[in-house]
C-alpha positions in Angstrom: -44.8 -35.9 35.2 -48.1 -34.0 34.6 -47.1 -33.7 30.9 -47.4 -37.2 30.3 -50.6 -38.3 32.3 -51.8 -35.1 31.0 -53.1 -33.6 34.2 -54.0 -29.9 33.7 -51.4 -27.6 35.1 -54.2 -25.3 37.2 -56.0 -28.1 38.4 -59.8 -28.8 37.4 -61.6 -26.1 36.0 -64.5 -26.5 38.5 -62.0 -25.7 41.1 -62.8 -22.2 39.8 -62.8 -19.6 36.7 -58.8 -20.4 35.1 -56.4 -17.2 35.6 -55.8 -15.1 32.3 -51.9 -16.4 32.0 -49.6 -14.6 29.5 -48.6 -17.2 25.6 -46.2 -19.6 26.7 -46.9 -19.6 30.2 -49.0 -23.1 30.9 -45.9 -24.6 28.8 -43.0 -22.9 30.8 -44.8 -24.1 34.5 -45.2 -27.4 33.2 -40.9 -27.9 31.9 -40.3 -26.4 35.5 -42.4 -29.4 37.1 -41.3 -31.6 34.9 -37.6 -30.7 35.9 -38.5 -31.1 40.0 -38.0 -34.7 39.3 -35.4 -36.9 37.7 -36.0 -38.8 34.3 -36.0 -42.4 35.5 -38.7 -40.7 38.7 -41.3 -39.4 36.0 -40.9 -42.3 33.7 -41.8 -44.3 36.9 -44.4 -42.4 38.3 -45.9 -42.0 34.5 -45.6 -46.2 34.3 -47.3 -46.7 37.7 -50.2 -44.2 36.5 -50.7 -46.1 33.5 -50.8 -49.2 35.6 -53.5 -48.2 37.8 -55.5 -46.3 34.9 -55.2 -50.1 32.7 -56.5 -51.8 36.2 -59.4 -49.4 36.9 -60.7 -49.4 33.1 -60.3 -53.2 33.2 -62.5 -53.2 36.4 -64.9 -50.9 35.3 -63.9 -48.0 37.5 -62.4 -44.4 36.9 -59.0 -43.5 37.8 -60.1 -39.7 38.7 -61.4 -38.8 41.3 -60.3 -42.8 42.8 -62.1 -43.8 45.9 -59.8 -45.0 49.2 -61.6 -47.9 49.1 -61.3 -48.7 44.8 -57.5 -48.0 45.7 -57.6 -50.6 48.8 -58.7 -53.1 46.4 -56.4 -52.7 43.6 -53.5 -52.4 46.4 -55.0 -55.8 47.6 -55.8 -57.6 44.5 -51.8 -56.9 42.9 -50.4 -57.6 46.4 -51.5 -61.8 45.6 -49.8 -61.6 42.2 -46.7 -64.1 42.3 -44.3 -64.5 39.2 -43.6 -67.8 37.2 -41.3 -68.6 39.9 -43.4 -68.0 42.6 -41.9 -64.9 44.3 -44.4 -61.7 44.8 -44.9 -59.9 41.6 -44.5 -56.4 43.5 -42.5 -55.5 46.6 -44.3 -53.7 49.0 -41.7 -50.8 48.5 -43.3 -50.7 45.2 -46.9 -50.7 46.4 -46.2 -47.6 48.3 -44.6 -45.7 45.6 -47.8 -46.3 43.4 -49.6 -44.8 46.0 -47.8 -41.8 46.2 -47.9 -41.4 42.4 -51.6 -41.7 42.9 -51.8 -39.1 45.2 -49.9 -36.6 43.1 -51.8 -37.0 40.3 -55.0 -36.7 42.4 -53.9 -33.3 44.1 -52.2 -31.8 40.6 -56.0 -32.0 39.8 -57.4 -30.4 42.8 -58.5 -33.7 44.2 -57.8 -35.1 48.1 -55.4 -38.2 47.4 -57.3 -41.2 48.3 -53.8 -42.8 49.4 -53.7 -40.7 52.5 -56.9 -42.4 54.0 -56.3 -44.5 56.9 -57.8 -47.4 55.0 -54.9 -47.5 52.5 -52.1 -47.0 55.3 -54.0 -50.1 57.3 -53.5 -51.9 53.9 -50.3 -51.2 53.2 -48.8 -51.6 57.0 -50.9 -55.1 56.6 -48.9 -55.7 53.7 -45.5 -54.6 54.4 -46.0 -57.6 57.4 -47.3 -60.0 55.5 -44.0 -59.5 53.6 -41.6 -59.0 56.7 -38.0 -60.3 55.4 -34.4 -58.6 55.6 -33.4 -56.3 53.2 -31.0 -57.7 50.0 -27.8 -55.5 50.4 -25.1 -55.5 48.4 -22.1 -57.1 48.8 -19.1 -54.9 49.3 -16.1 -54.8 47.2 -12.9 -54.3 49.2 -9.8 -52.7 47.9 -8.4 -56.1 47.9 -11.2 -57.1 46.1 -10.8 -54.3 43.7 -7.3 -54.7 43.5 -7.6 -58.2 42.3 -10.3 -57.6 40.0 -8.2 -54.6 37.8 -5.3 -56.8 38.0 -7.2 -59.4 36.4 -8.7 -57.8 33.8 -5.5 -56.2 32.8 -3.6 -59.4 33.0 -6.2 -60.9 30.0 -6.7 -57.7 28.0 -4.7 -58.3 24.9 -6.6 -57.5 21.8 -7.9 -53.9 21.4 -11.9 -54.0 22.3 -10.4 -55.4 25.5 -7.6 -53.1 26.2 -10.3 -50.0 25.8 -13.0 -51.8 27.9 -10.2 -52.4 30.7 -9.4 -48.5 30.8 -12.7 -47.7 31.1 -13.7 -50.1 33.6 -10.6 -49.6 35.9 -11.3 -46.2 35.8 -14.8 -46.8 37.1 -14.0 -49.1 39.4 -11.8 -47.3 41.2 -13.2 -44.0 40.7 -16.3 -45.2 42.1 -14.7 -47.4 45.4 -12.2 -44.2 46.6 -15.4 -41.6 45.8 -18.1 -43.7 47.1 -20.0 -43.0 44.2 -23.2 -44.5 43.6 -23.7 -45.7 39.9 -26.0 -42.8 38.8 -23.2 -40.8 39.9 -20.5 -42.5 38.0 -22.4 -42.1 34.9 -23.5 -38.8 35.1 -20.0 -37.3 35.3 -19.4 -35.7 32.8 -15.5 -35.0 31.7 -16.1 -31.0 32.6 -17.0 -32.3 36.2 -13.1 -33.7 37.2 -10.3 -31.1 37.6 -6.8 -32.0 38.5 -5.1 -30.8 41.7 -1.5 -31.1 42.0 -1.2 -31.7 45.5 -4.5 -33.6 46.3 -5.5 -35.7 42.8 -9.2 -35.2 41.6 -11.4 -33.0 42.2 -14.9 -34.6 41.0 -17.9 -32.5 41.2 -21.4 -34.6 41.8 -23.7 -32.3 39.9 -27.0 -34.4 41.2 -27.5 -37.3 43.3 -29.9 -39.9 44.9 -30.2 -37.5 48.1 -30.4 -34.4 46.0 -33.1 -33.6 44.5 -32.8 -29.8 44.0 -29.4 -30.7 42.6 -27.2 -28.3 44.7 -24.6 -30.6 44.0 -21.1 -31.3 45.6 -17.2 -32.7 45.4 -15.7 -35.4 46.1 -11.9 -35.4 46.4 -10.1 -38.5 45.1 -6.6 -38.8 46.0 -3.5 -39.9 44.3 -2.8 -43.6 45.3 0.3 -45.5 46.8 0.4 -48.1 44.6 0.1 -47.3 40.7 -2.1 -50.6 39.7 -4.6 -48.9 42.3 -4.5 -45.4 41.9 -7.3 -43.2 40.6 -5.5 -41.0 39.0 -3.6 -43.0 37.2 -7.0 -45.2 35.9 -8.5 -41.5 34.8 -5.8 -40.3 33.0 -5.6 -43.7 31.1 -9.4 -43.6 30.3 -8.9 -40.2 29.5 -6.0 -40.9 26.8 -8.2 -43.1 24.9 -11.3 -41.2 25.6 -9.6 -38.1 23.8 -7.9 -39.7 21.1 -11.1 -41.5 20.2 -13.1 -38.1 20.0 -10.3 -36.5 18.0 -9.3 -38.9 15.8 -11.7 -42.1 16.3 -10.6 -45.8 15.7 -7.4 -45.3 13.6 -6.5 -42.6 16.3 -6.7 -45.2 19.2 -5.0 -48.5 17.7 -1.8 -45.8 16.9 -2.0 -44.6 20.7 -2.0 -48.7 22.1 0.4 -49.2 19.2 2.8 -46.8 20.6 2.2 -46.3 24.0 3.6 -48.4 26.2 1.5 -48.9 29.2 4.3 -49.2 32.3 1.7 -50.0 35.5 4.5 -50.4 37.6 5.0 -46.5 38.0 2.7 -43.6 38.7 1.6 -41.9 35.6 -1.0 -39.1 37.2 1.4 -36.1 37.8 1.2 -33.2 35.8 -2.0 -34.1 34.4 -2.9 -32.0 31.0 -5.5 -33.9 29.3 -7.6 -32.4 26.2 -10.4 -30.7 27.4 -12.3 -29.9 23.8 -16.3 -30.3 24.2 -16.4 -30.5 28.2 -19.9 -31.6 28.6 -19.6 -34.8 27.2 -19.9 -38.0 29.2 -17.0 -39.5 30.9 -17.9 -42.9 31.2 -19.7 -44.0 27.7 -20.7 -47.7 26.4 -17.6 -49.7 24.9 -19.0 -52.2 21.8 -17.3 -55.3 21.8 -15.4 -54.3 18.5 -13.7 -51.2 20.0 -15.9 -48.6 19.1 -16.6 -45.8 21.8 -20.4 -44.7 22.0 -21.2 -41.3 22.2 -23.8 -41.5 25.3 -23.9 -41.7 29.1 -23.1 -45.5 30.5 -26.4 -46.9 31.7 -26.7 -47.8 35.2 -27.5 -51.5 34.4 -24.4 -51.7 32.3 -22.2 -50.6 35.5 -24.0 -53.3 37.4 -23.4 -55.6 34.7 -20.0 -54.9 34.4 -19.0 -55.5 37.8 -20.6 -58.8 38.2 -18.7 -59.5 34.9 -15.2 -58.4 35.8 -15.5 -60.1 39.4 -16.9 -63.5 37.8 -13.7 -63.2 35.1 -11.6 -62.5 38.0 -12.5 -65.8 40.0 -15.1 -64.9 42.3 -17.6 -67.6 43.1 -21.1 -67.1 41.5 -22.7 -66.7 44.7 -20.9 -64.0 45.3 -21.0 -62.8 41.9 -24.7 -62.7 42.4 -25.0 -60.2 45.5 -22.6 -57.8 43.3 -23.9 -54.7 41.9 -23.4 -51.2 41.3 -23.4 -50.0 45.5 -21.1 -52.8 45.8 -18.7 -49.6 45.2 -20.2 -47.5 48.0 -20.6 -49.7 50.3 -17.0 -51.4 50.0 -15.8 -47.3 50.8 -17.6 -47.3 53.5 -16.9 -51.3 54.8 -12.8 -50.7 54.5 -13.1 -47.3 56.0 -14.4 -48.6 59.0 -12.0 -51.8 58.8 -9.2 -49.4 58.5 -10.4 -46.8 61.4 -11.7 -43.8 60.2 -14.6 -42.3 62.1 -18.3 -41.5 61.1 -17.7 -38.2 60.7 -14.9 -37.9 57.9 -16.4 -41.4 56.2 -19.5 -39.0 55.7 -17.2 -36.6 54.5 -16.7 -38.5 51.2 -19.8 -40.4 51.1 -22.5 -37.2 51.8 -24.4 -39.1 54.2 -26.9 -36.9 56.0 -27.2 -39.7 58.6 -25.2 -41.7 61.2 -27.3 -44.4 61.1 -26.6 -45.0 57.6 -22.6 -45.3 58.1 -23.8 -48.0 61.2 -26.2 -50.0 59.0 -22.7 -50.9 57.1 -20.6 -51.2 59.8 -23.3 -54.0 61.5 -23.5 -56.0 58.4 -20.1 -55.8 57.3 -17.6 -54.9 60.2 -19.3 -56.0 63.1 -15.9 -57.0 65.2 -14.9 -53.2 65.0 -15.2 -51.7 68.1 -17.2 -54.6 69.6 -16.7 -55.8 72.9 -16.7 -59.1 71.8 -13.5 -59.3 70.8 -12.5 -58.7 74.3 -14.4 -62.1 75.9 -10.7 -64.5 75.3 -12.4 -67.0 73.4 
């Protein structure tokens, strides 16, 4: 982040005479904090910096060294600020994150962060008040729901763009329901990160996530599944086929492989697995143009959301529903069945990496709030 809102690395030199640092040095600290953080958190904290530094120049004011009290009424003046449609221009979630972007910047410079005077709390508390409504959470998709949303799509993929897109996206979808993977997750797999196991199916290695920031990483085990329409293993190796094929060979590569394979979903396909393993690092899960043509990047997060609301609107769903779909929908149907189904906390946390119980029960309240509820037991 400080490379981009261009605060010096050793603060402000009237904080004292600079160190005599060894060439390169001032340019190596700055790639290491610029690596503490992920891209999308610098390019937001850079965005809300360049917010605030727009408002204060418009104002008449200076950004640094900001005042509590100049940041109390920029805090006040964007919390009035409605849209066309008359819904509040910025959540209060957002309010609080410029803040702490603020404050950063302020002490990367040697400065107290005006942000942590009681003023600004008052403000914001006052704020997140005036603003008190429930939480927008994401719909779950059940493996029924899942189910029927694969079957549909492979039921209506006849020409080729759609035969690759439905690898691809059934490989996704359930990838990311039995690993409870988040969308960042999905897309940053890369094809290096899954290994076969014989007895136990994929092991998928999570190399960063949401709730790791120092990126220690970990695995999630995806198991073979009962029924082949469903199974992980068999939607990877699938995706993979094409996925290699494509890299190898490109278009006229791919139409010979749909050409000639014949793709039997009534039977497991997934033992045995030996899939081409040529320039590991590359992306698992990559865009799909409509003509056929495989891109060469990561999938965007927006495009998974995008994609799920799709499928499920192709598959029948209503568009209310449709509409409180998104990329957790994944996540949080793992967790919803798994609670429908029995399991406990403990091993759902397992997959998922929860740090925190109360997580699990947030789900389990919103979404499976007859299990293990007394209620049930009244003889209505």
């Amino acid at each position: 982040m400080t490379k981009e809102i261009g605060v010096p690395v050793g603060g402000l030199e009237s904080a004292g005479s600079p160190p005599n640092l060894p060439d390169g040095a001032e340019d190596a600290m700055r790639r290491l904090r610029d690596r503490a953080s992920s891209d999308n958190t610098r390019a937001a904290h850079t965005a809300d910096w360049d917010k605030f530094v727009r408002w204060c120049h418009g104002s008449g004011n200076t950004a640094l060294p900001a005042s509590p009290e100049l940041l109390g009424w920029y805090l006040t003046e964007k919390s009035g600020e409605l849209r066309p449609d008359g819904r509040w221009a910025f959540a209060p979630a957002t309010m609080a994150r410029w803040v702490a972007t603020i404050n950063k910047v302020h002490a990367l410079a040697g400065l107290p962060g005006p942000g942590r005077n009681e003023t600004v709390r008052d403000i914001l508390r006052g704020i997140r008040r005036t603003r008190a409504t429930p939480s927008a959470r994401r719909t779950p998709l059940l493996t029924e729901d899942v189910r029927a949303i694969v079957g549909g799509m492979r039921g209506t993929a006849t020409c080729f763009a759609d035969r690759i897109a439905e690898r691809r996206d059934s490989a996704l979808l359930l990838m990311g329901l039995a690993g409870a993977l988040r969308r960042s997750e999905l897309c940053g797999i890369a094809v290096s990160d899954v290994v076969t196991h014989r007895a136990d199916g994929l092991y998928v290695t999570i190399r960063r996530s949401k709730t790791d920031r120092d990126a220690r990483g970990r695995v999630v085990t995806l198991p073979y599944g009962r029924d082949p329409q469903t199974c992980p293993v068999c939607a990877y190796r699938r995706w993979r086929e094409v996925l290699d094929v494509w890299d190898d060979g490109g278009r006229p590569a791919v139409l010979s492989l749909l050409a000639d394979t014949t793709d039997d979903l009534g039977e497991h396909h997934c033992r045995g697995l030996s899939l081409h393993t040529a320039a590991p690092d590359r992306p698992l899960f990559r865009p799909v143009h409509r003509t056929g043509s495989i891109g060469a990047g990561r999938l965007a997060g927006q495009s998974v959301h995008s994609m799920i609301q799709r499928r499920a609107r192709q598959a029948g769903f209503s568009p209310e529903l449709v509409a409180t779909l998104g990329g957790h929908s994944l996540r949080a149907g793992f967790v919803t069945q798994a609670v429908r189904n029995g399991a406990t906390t403990q091993t759902i946390m397992t997959q998922t990496g929860h740090a925190d119980e109360r997580m699990v029960a947030i789900y389990s309240r919103h979404h499976a709030g007859l299990v293990g509820n007394a209620v049930t037991e009244l003889g209505l």
